[in-house]
C-alpha positions in Angstrom: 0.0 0.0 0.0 1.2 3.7 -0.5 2.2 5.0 2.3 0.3 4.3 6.1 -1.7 6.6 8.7 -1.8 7.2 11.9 -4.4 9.4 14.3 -4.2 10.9 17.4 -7.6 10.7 19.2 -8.4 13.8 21.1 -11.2 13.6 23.9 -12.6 16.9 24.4 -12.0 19.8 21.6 -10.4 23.2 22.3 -12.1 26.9 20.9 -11.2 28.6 18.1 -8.9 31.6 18.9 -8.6 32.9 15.6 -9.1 36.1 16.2 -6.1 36.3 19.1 -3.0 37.8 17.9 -0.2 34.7 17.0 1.5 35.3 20.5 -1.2 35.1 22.4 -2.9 32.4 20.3 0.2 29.8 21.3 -0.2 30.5 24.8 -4.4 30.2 24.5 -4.1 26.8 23.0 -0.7 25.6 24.8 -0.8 27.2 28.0 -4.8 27.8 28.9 -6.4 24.9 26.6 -3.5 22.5 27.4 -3.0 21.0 23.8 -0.5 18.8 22.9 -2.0 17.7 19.2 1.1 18.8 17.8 3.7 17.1 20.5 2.1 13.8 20.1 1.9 14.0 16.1 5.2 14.2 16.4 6.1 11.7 18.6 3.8 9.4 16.7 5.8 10.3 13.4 8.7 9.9 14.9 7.9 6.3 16.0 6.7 5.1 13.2 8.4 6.8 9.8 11.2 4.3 8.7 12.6 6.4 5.7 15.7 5.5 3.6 19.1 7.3 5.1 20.3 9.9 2.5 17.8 12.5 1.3 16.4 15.3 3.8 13.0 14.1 4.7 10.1 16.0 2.8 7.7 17.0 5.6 4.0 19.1 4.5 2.5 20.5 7.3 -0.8 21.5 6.5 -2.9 24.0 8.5 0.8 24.9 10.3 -1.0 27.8 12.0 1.8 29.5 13.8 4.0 26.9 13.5 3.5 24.7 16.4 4.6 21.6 15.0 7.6 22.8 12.7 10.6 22.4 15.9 8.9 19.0 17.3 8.8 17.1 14.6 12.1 18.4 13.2 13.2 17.0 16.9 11.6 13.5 16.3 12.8 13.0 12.6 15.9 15.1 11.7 17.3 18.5 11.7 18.0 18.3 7.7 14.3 17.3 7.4 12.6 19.8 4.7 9.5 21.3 6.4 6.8 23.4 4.8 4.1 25.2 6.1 0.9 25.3 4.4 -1.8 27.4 6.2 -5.0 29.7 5.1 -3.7 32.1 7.2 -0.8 35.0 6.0 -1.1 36.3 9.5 -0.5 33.3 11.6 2.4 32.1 8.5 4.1 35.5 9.9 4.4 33.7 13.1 5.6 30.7 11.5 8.3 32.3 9.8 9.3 34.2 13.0 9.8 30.9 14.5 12.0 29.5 12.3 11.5 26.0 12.1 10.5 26.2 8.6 12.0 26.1 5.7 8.7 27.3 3.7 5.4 28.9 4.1 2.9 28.8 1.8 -0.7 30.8 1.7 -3.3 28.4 0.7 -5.8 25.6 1.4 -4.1 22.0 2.5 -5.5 19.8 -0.6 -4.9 22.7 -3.2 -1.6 22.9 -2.1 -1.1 19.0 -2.0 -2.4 18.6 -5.7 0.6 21.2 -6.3 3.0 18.4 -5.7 4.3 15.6 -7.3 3.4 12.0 -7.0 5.2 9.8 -4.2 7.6 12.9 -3.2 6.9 13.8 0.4 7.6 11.6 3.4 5.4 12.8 5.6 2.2 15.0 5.3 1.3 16.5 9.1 -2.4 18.0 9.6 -2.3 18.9 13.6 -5.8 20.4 14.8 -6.9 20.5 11.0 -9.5 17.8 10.6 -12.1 19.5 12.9 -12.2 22.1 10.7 -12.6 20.1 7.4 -15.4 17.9 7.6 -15.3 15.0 4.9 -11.8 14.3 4.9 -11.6 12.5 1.4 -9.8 14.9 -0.3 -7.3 15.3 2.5 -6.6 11.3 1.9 -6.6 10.9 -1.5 -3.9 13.6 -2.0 -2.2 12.6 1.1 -1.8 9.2 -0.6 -1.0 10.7 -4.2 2.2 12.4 -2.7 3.5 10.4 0.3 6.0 7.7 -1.2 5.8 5.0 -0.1 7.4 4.6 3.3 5.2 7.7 3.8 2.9 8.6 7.0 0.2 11.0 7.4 -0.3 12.2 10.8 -3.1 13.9 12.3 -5.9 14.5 15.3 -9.4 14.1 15.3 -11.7 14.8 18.3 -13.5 11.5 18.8 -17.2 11.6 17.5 -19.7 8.5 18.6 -19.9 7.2 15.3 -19.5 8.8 11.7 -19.0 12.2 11.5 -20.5 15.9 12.3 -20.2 19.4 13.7 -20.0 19.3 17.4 -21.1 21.6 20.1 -18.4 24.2 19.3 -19.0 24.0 15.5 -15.9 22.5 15.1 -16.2 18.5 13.2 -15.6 15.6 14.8 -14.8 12.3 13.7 -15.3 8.7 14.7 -12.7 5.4 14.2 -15.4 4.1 12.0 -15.5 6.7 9.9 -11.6 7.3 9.2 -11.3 3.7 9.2 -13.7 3.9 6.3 -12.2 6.6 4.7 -8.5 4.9 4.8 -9.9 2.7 2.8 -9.9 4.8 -0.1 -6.4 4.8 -0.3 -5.7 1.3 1.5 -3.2 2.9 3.9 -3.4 1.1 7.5 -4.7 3.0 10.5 -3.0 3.3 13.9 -4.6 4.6 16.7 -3.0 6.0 19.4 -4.4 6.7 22.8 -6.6 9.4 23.5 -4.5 12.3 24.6 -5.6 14.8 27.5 -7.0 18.5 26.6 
């Protein structure tokens, strides 16, 4: 199969501070929210990602935000590792690129930007915090499969839903194992589900 997945459960969803400034965003969701989407994608990435020695690692991380997951996942896989940030955003890509742990930023929607990219070419595609916010994830997949070679993960969170999918109380989406497992299938990657992580 091209490439495999793996999820990070998350048991109770954080607000949307989108209209914080970037510094005071990090220390909303880090500090007063408690989240740790984007330490345990990259733990999980880290444990699992068994690329060939040689190249820098091509990493996409899609909806980057501020750049939360840019210095621990360079920590889990490699400090040559290639990391681009793809985010809606140009305000919070300020922040990213004031953090440094980028080497690119790019304006734009996560599957426009994926269908941007050639087949098998990236090792790892990232999308911390990004599912609630997307709904049907198909094209996320399909493109996420398209590019990853074929060592290749995609990484991400959901917050849990009962079964299948739909907007939750805080009009963010939520997602059940049923469903993704459903949706992997599209692709035929092979899920991994971590343990729910504390908000």
């Amino acid at each position: 199969s091209r490439g495999a997945s793996a999820v990070v459960r998350i048991s109770r969803g954080a607000s949307a501070v989108d209209a914080a400034p970037q510094a005071t965003f990090d220390e909303q969701l880090v500090g007063k929210l408690g989240y740790r989407g984007h330490l345990q994608c990259a733990a999980l990435l880290g444990r699992t990602l068994e690329a060939p020695s040689g190249e820098p690692l091509q990493v996409v991380d899609l909806g980057a935000g501020t750049g939360l997951c840019g210095a621990p996942v360079r920590d889990a896989l490699s400090a040559e590792a290639k990391l681009v940030a793809v985010d809606l955003s140009a305000r919070m890509l300020e922040r990213c690129r004031e953090r440094g742990d980028h080497d690119a930023c790019v304006v734009g929607d996560a599957v426009g930007f994926l269908r941007t990219l050639e087949p098998a070419s990236v090792d790892a595609v990232v999308a911390a915090d990004v599912l609630a916010y997307v709904g049907a994830c198909d094209g996320v997949f399909e493109e996420s499969a398209r590019v990853l070679k074929p060592h290749g993960r995609l990484v991400f969170t959901l917050e849990e839903a009962a079964s299948d999918f739909g907007l939750g109380a805080g009009g963010r989406f939520k997602h059940s194992e049923a469903f993704f497992c459903r949706a992997d299938t599209l692709w035929t990657g092979r899920a991994a589900f971590d343990a729910d992580i504390p908000w």
